[in-house]
N, C-alpha and C positions, 0 to 999 in steps of 0.2 A: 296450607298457605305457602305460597313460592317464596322464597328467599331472597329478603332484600323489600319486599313490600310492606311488612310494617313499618308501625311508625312509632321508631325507639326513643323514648326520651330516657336521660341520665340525671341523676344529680348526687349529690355528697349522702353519703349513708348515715343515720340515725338513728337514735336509741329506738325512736320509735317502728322502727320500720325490722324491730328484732325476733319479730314475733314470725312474720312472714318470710327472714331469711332462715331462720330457724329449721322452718320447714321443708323450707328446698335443702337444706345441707342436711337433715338428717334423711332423705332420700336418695344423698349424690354420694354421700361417700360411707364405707365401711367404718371409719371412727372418725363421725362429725364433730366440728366444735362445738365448745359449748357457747351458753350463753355468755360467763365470763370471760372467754374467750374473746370472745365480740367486745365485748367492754373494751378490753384493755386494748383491742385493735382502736378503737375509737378514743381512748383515750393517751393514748399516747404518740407524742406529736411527729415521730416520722410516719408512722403507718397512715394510711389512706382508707377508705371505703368510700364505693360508689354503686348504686344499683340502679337497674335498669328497668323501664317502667313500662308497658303497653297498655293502654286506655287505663292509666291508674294502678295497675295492678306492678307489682313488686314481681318479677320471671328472673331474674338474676339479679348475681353481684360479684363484684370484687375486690379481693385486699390486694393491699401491694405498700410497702414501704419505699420510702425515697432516704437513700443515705451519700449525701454528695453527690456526684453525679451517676448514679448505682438504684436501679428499679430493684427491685425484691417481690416478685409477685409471690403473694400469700396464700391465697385462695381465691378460686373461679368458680361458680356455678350458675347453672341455668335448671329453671325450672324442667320437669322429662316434656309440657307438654308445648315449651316453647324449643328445643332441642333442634340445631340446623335450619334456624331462622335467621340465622345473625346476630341474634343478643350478645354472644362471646364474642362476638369480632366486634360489634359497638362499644364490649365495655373496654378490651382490650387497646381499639384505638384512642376511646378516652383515656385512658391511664396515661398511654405514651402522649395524647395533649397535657393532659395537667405533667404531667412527670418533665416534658420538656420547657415548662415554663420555669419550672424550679431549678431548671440543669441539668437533669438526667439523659443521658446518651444509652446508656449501657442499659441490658437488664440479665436479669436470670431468674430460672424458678428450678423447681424438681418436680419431677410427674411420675408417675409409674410408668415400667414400660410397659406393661398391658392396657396401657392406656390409650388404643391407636387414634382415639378420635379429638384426645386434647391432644397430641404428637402434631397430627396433621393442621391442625390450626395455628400452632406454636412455630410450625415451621413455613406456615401461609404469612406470617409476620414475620420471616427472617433469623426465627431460634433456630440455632445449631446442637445437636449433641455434643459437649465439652467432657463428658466425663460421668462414672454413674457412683451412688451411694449405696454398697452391696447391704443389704438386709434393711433398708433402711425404713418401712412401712412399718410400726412393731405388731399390730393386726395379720399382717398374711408374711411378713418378711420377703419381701417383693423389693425389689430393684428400685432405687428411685435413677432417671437419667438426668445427669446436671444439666440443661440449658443454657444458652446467653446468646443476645440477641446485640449489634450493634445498629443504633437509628441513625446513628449518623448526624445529627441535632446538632 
């Protein structure tokens, strides 16, 4: 399917909806979160979750904290078989709508640098490379690269 022609809906992320992100994160990353991980995203009140839906179905999501005018993305994923359809750039534009209604301008995340496919997206929104955290993966001891983006809000 060509990019851009789904039809993404978002909305606030939920306990219930833990079962199905579960399994896209223990797919996407080499040391996925856990469950209670996800809890305490959810329950605690700067962090965010939001997932992305096509005909019902949960194909990503993501965390992100807001602390003053300050985004903290947490974690991104997309399901492999919705991958360069847009879902990360859906959810990514939602975060910066919810984020800029609360105040946030600024953001930042850490990616790996072997990471070229979240790089290129990150930097289609405006992240810049600021800086890297050397060994910072404890799984492969991989680079994380600091980001930050300014929206200008």
């Amino acid at each position: 399917m060509a990019k851009g022609v789904l039809d993404i809906k978002t909305r606030d992320m939920a306990v219930d909806d833990l079962d199905e992100i579960l399994m896209i994160e223990r797919v996407s990353f080499p040391t996925p979160w856990s469950r209670g991980i996800f809890m305490g995203e959810l329950e605690y009140p700067l962090c965010r979750g939001l997932v992305a839906l096509v005909r019902g179905r949960i194909v990503g999501y993501i965390c992100f904290a807001i602390v003053y005018d300050e985004i903290h993305l947490r974690n991104l994923a997309v399901h492999e078989e919705w991958k360069r359809q847009g879902v990360a750039s859906e959810l990514l534009s939602q975060m910066i709508a919810v984020s800029a209604v609360e105040g946030a301008q600024y953001a930042t995340l850490e990616v790996r640098r072997s990471n070229t496919a979240a790089l290129g997206l990150y930097k289609r929104f405006g992240f810049v490379v600021e800086g890297v955290r050397p060994s910072y993966y404890s799984d492969t001891r991989e680079d994380a690269l600091i980001m930050w983006a300014d929206f200008g809000i």
